[in-house]
C-alpha positions in Angstrom: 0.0 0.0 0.0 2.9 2.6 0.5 3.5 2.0 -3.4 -0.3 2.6 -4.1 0.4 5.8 -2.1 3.2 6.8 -3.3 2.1 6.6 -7.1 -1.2 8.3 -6.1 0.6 11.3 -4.8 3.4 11.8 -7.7 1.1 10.6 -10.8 0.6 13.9 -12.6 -2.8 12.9 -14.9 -5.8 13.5 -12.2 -7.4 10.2 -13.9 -4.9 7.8 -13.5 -4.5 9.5 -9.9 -8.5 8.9 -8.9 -8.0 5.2 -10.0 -4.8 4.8 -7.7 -5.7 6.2 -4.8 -9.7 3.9 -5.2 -7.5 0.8 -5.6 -5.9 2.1 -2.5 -8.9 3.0 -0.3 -10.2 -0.3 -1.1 -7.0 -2.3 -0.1 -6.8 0.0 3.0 -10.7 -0.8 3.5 -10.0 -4.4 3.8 -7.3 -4.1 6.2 -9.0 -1.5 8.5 -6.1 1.1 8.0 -7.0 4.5 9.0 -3.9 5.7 7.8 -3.8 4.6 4.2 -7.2 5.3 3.9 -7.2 9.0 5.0 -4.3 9.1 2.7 -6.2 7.5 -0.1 -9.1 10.2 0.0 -6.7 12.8 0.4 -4.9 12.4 -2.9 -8.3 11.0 -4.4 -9.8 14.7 -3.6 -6.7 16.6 -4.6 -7.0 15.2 -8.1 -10.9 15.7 -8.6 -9.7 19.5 -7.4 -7.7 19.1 -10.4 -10.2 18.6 -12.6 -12.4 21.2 -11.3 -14.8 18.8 -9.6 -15.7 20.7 -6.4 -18.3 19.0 -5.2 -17.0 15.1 -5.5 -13.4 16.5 -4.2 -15.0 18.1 -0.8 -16.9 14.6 -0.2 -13.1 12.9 -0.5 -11.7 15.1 1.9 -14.5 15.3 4.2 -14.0 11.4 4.4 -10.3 11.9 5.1 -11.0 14.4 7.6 -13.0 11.6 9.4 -10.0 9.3 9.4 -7.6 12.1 10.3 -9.5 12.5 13.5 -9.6 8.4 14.4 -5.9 8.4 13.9 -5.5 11.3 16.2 -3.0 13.0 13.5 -2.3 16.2 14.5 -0.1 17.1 11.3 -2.6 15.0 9.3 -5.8 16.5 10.7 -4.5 20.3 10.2 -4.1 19.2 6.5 -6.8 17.9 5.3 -8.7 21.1 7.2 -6.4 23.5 5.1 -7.6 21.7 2.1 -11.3 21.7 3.0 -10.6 25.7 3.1 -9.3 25.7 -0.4 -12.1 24.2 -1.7 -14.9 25.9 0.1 -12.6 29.0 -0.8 -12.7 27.3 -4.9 -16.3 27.6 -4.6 -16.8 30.9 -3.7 -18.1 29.9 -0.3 -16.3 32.6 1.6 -18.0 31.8 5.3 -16.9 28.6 5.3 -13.8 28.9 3.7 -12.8 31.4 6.6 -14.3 29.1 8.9 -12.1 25.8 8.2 -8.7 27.8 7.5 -9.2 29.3 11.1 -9.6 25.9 12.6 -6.6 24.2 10.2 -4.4 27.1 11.5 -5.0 26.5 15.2 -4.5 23.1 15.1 -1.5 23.2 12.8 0.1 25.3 15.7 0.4 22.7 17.8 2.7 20.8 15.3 6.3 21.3 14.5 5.8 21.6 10.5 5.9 25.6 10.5 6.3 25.5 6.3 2.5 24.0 6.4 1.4 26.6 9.2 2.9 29.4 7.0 1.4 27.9 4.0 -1.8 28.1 5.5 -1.6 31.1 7.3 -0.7 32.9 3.1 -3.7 30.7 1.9 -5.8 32.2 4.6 -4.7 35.8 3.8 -5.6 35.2 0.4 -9.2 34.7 1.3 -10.1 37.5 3.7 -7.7 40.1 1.1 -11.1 38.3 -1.4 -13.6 39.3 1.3 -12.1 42.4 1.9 -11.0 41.7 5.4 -7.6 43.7 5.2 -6.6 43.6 8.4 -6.7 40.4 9.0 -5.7 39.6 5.8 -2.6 41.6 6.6 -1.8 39.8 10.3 -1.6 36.5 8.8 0.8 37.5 5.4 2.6 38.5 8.0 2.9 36.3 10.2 3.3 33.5 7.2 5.9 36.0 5.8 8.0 36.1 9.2 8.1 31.7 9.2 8.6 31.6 5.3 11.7 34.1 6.0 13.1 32.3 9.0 13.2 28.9 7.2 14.9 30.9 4.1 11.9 29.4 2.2 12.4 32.2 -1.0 8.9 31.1 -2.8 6.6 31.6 0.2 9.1 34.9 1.1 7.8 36.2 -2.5 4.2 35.6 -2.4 3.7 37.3 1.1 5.4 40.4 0.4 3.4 40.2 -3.3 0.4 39.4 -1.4 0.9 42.2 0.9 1.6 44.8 -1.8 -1.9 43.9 -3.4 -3.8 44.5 -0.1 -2.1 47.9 0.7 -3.0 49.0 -2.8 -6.4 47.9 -2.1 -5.7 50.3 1.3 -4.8 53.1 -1.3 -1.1 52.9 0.1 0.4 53.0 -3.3 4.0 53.4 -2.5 4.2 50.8 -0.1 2.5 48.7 -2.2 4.9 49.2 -5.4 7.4 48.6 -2.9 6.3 45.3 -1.4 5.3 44.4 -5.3 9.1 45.4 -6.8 10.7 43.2 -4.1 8.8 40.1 -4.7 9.0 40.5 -8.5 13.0 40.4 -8.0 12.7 37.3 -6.0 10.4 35.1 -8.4 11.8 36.2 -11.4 15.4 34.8 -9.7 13.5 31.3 -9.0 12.0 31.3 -12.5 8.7 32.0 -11.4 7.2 33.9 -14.1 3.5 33.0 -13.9 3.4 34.9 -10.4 5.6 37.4 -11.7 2.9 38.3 -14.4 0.5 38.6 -11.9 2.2 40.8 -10.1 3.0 42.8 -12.8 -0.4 43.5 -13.7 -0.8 44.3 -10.3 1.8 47.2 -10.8 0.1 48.1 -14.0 -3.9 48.4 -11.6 -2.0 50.4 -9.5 -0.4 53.1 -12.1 -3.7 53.3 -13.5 -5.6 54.3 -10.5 -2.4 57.4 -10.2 -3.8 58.1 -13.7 -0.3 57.7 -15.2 -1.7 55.6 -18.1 1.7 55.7 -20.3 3.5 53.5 -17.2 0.6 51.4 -16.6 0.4 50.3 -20.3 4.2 49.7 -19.9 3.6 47.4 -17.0 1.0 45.6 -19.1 2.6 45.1 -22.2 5.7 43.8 -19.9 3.2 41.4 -18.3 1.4 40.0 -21.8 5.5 39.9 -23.2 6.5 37.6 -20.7 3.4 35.0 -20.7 3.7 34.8 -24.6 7.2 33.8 -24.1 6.6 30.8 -21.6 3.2 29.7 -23.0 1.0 31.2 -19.8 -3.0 31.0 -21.7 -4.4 31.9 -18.5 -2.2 35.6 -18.1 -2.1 35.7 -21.6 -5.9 36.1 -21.4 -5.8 38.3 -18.4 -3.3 40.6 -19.7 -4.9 41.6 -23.3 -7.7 42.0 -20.9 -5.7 44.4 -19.3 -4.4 46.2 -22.2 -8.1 46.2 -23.5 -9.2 48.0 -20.7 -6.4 51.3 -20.3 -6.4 51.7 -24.6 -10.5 51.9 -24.1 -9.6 55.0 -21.3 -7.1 56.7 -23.7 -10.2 56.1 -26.4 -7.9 53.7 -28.5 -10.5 51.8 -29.7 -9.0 50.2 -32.4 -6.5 48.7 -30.5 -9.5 48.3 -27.4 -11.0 45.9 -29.4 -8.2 43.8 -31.0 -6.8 43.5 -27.2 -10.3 42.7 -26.4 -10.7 39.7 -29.1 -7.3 37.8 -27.7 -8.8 37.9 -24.5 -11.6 36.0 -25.4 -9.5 33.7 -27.5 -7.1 32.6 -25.0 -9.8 32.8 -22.0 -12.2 30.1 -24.0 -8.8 28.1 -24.5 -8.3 27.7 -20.9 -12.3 27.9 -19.2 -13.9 24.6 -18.0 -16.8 24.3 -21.0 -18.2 21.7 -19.4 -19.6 23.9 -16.4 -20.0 26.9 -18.9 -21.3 25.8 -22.0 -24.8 27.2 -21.8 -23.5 30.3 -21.5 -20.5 30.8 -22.8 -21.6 31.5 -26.6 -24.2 34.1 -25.5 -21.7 36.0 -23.4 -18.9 35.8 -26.2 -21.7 37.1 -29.0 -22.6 39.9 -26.3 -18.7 40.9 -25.0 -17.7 40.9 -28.4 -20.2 42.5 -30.7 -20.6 45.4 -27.9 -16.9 46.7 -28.7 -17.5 45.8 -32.0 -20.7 47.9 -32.4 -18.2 50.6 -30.4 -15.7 50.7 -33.0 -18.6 50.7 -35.8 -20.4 53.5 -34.9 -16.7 55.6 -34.5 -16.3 54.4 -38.0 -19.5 55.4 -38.9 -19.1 59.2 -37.3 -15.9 59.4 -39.2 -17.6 58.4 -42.5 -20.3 60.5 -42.3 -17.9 63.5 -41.3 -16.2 63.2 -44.5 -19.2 62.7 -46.8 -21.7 65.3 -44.8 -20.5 67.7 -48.0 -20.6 65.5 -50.5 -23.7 63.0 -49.9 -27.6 63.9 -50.0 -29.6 64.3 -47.3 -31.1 61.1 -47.8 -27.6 59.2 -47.3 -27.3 61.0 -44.0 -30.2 60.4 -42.6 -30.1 56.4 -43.7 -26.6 56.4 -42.2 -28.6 58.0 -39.1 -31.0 54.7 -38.8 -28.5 52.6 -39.4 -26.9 53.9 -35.9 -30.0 53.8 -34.3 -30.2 50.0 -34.8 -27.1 49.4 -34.2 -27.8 51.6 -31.0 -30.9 49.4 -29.8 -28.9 46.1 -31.0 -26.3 47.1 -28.7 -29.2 48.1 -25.7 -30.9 44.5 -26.7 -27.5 42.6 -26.0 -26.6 44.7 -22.7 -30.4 44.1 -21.1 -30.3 40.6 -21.9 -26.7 40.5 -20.5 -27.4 42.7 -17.3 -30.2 39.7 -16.7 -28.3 36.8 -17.2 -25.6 38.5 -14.5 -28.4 39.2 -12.1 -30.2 35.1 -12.5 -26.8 34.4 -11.8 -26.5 36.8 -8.7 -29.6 35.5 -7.6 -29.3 31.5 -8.1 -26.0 31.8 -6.5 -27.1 34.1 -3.5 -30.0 31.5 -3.4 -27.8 28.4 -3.6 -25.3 29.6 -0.4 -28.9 30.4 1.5 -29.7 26.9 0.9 -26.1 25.1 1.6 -26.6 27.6 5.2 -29.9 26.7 5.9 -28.9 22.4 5.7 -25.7 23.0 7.7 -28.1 24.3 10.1 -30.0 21.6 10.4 -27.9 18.6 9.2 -24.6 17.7 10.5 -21.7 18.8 7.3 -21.1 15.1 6.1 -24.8 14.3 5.9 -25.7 17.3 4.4 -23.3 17.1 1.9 -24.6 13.2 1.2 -28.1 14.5 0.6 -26.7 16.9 -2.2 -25.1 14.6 -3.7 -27.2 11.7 -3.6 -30.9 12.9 -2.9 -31.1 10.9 -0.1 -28.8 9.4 3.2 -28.1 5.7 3.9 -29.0 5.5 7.6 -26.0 4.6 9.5 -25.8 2.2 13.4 -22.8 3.9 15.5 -21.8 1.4 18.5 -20.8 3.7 20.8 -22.8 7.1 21.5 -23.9 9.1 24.2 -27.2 10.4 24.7 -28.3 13.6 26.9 -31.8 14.8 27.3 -32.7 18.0 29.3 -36.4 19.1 30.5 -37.5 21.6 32.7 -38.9 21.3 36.0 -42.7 22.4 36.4 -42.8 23.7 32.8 -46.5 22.8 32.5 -47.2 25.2 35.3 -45.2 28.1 33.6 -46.4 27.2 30.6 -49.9 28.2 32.0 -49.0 31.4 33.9 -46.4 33.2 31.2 -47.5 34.8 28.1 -46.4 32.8 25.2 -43.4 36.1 23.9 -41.9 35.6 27.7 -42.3 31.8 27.8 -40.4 31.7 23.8 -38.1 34.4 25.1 -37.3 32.3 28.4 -36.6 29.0 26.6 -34.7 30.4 23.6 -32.0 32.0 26.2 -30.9 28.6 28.0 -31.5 26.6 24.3 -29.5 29.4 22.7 -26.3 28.7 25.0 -27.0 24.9 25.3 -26.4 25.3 21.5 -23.0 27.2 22.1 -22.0 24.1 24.8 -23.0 21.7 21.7 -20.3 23.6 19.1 -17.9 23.9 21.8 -17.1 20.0 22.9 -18.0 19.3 19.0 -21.4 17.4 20.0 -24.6 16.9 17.9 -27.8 18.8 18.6 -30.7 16.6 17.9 -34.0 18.4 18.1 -35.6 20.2 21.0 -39.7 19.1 21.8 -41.3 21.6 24.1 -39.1 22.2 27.1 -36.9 19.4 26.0 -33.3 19.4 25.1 -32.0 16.7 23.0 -28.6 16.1 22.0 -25.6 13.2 21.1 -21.8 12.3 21.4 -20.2 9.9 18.7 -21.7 11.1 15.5 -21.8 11.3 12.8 -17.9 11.0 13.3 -17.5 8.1 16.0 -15.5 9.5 19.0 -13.6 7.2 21.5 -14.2 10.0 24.4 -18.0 10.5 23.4 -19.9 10.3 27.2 -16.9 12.3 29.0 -17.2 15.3 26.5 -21.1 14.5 26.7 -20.9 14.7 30.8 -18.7 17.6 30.7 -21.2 19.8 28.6 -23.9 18.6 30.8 -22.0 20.0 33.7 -21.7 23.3 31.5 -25.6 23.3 31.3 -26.6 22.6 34.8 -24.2 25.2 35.6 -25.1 28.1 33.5 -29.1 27.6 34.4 -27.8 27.6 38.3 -26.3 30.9 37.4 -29.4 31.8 35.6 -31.4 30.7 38.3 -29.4 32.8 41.2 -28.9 36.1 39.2 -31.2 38.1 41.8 -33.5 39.3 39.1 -31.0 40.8 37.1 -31.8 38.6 34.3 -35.5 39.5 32.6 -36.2 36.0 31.7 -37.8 32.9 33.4 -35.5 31.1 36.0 -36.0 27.4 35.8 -34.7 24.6 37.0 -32.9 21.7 34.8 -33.2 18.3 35.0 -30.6 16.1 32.7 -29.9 12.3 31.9 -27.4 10.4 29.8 -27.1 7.0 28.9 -24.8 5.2 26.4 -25.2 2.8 23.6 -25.6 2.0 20.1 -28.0 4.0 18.0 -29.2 4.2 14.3 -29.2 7.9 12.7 -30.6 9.2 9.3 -32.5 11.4 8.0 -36.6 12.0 8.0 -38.9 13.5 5.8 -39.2 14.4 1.9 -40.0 18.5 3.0 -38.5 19.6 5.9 -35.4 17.3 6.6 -34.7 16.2 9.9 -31.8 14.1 11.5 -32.5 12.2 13.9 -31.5 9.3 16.3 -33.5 6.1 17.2 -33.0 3.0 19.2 -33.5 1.5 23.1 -30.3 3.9 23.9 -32.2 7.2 22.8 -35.3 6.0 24.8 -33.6 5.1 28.6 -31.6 8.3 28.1 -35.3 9.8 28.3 -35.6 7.6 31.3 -32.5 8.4 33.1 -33.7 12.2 33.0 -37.4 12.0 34.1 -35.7 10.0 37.1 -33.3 13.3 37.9 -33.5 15.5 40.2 -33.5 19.4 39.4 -29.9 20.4 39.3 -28.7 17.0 38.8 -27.1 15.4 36.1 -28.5 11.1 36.2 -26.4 9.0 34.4 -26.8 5.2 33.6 -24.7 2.3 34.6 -22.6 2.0 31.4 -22.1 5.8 31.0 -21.1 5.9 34.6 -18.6 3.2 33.2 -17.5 5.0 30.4 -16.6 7.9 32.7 -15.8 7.1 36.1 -12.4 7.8 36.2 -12.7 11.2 34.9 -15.7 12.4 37.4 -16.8 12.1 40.8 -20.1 9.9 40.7 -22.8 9.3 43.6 -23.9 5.8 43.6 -28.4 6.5 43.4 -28.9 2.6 43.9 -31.1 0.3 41.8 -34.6 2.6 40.6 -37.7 1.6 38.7 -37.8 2.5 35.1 -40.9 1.9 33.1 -41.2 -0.9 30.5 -37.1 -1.8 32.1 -37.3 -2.8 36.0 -34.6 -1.8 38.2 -31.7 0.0 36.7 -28.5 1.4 38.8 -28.1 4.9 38.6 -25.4 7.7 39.4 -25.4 11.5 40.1 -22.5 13.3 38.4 -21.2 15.9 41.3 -18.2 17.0 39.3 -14.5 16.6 37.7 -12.1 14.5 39.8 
């Protein structure tokens, strides 16, 4: 399997790479290894990045994520998350993006591979310069920038100080920017870098033509477009006729405008994914396109009619006149239809990160992402999980005596921070019912320590509604008391309903967890036998004795009074 692995990560054709690393997986599937299989994914999802697959690559390393944590890999684990960043950042999906390069970071901190923490830390800076985040852009180049320079590592060195350049002439600090810029421009073009160095360049040439000093920005420009012809670059090739395009159209070049603006189009078709942009892409050539064309036409036209105005009849003139005027609404025509197809896009894509939200709201990540792709999610048994419910004491009788706004406003203040405990010790909110509180360790990703975190965040929550309950009336909401039970067991999970999803959780574990907390007391945490087995040498537990439990007899029982 380390040759399986080994070709998987070298091969250079993302194919032959996907087949490699699923002969891998299922060799490492037979043999139960965590680590060749959270390498397998790994390099499975790095080549469908490759080939622009988003969707099926996030899936991969979501799965090696999984393994990364059963393996306890620090290095590994820090990673994947880094890569699970790219992607989200691939897709536009700047929230999360942000989210899982914060987490990568912090855990790659605790490791000794400071090139991957700087790596990171650039990649991170990359996304918020995208979301306009400057300053926090800024802390992490340069904190990246200060590794990448203590290791001597020249590449990373270069792309901070480039990086940082581009977000202080975002800032409006031109000098400093042209500065940082020049210095990593010297350092690429000594390692032979010259796709970064015409990005940079173009950079330079943005940044001239916001002084208005159009005669260096074009220099700048043509530099950049001189250099990508040489080594083959489509992609700056594309980007920098763009460029040129755009500062001969504000000197009123057109001419030239429009030539610039055809090789764009050339080399950017030569290197865009037509798979995902097919439907498109001839419409929004035909618009691009014929709009400087009609440009440059009606010039011509002004400078015809110019010359003939004392030569030609009236009649000539004032056909040459209509002829405009179609040419006028032709051009109107193509810019509605175009402003509409931008907006649909706006919209769907506004609509489709609502949508991604709203599941990751109710669905934990790796089933949500199943029911994307799929349509619908395999229930799954986990062996080991940890159950909590919660309920209020005498709820009925408040229930009664408050108007429903305080009674809503009451319950959605503890359920708000029992929601906070949840995201801290990484547990699963199930559904609330009413007054109750429902929640699981050990899922969807199978945890060896699932009842102690589960025990310790009940401890959070009996705590913070004793606080609540002994605030004096500083607090304008409804102080109740808490009653909580946990058991552990197996449990089967999926997901319910065609409409409005739900996961959920079923089994005899789920139901004497509901047992163990209608036997609580307020204030205390009850906790079954094989929890208290589970966590006994981690908390002080009070032995309750053997109680009666409907439709179960006699069952031992233990209070949870704290840490040991």
């Amino acid at each position: 399997m380390d040759l399986l692995r080994s070709i998987a990560a070298n091969e250079t054709n993302p194919d032959t790479t996907v087949y490699y690393s699923e002969v891998l997986i299922k060799k490492a599937f037979a043999d139960s290894s965590h680590a060749f299989l959270h390498s397998g994914y790994l390099q499975k999802g790095n080549a469908l990045k490759k080939k622009g697959d988003f969707h099926a690559a996030l899936e991969a390393y979501l799965t090696s994520l999984n393994y990364a944590k059963r393996m306890n890999s620090t290095i590994g684990l820090g990673a994947i998350t880094i890569s699970i960043a790219d992607i989200y950042s691939e897709m536009g999906n700047a929230a999360n993006a942000e989210l899982y390069y914060r987490q990568g970071i912090e855990v790659l901190r605790e490791t000794n591979d400071s090139i991957k923490l700087a790596t990171a830390l650039l990649n991170a800076g990359d996304e918020f310069s995208r979301d306009k985040k400057y300053a926090i852009a800024l802390d992490y180049f340069k904190e990246s920038g200060a590794i990448f320079k203590k290791k001597q590592h020249l590449i990373g060195t270069a792309y901070n100080l480039g990086n940082i350049g581009m977000v202080y002439a975002q800032q409006g600090k031109n000098e400093l920017a042209k500065a940082n810029i020049r210095e990593a421009i010297a350092i690429l073009e000594g390692l032979e870098d010259y796709a970064a160095v015409t990005v940079y360049l173009m950079e330079m040439s943005d940044i001239y033509r916001r002084q208005n000093d159009g005669k260096t920005a074009l220099e700048y420009a043509n530099t950049s477009l001189e250099l990508a012809q040489k080594y083959g670059l489509k992609d700056q090739i594309s980007n920098a006729n763009l460029k040129l395009s755009e500062l001969y159209e504000q000197q009123g070049d057109m001419a030239r405008s429009y030539r610039y603006y055809k090789d764009h189009i050339r080399y950017r078709d030569s290197v865009t994914n037509l798979k995902t942009v097919q439907q498109m892409a001839d419409l929004r050539t035909d618009y691009e396109v014929s709009q400087k064309q009609v440009v440059v036409d009606l010039l011509e036209k002004d400078i015809e009619i110019q010359q003939l105005k004392d030569k030609r009849q009236k009649n000539i003139i004032v056909a040459t006149a209509g002829t405009l005027f179609l040419l006028f609404l032709l051009a109107l025509g193509l810019y509605r239809r175009n402003t509409y197809i931008r907006k649909t896009n706006l919209i769907i894509e506004k609509e489709r990160n609502r949508s991604d939200s709203l599941l990751l709201n109710i669905l934990p990540e790796e089933t949500a992402q199943e029911l994307k792709n799929k349509g619908k999610v395999v229930a799954k048994k986990f062996d080991a999980v940890t159950v909590l419910f919660t309920d209020f004491k005498d709820f009925t009788h408040y229930a009664e005596n408050l108007s429903p706004e305080k009674l809503v406003e009451s319950v959605d203040y503890y359920f708000s921070k029992f929601d906070a405990i949840m995201e801290q010790y990484g547990l699963e909110k199930i559904k609330t019912v009413g007054d109750a509180y429902m929640c699981a360790a050990g899922l969807p990703y199978p945890t060896e320590d699932h009842a102690v975190k589960m025990v310790q965040a009940a401890l959070d929550m009996a705590a913070f509604v004793k606080n609540a309950h002994e605030s004096n009336g500083t607090l304008h909401i409804t102080r109740f008391d808490i009653r909580i039970g946990v058991h552990s067991g197996p449990v089967v999970a999926g997901v319910v309903g065609t409409k409005k999803f739900a996961y959920d959780i079923w089994g005899d574990t789920v139901n004497v967890a509901s047992r163990m907390e209608t036997c609580s007391e307020a204030g205390r945490i009850n906790i079954s036998e094989r929890t208290y087995e589970l966590v006994r040498d981690v908390f002080v537990c009070e032995y309750r004795g053997e109680l009666e439990v409907k439709n179960r007899g006699l069952l031992k029982m233990f209070f949870v009074n704290g840490r040991v």
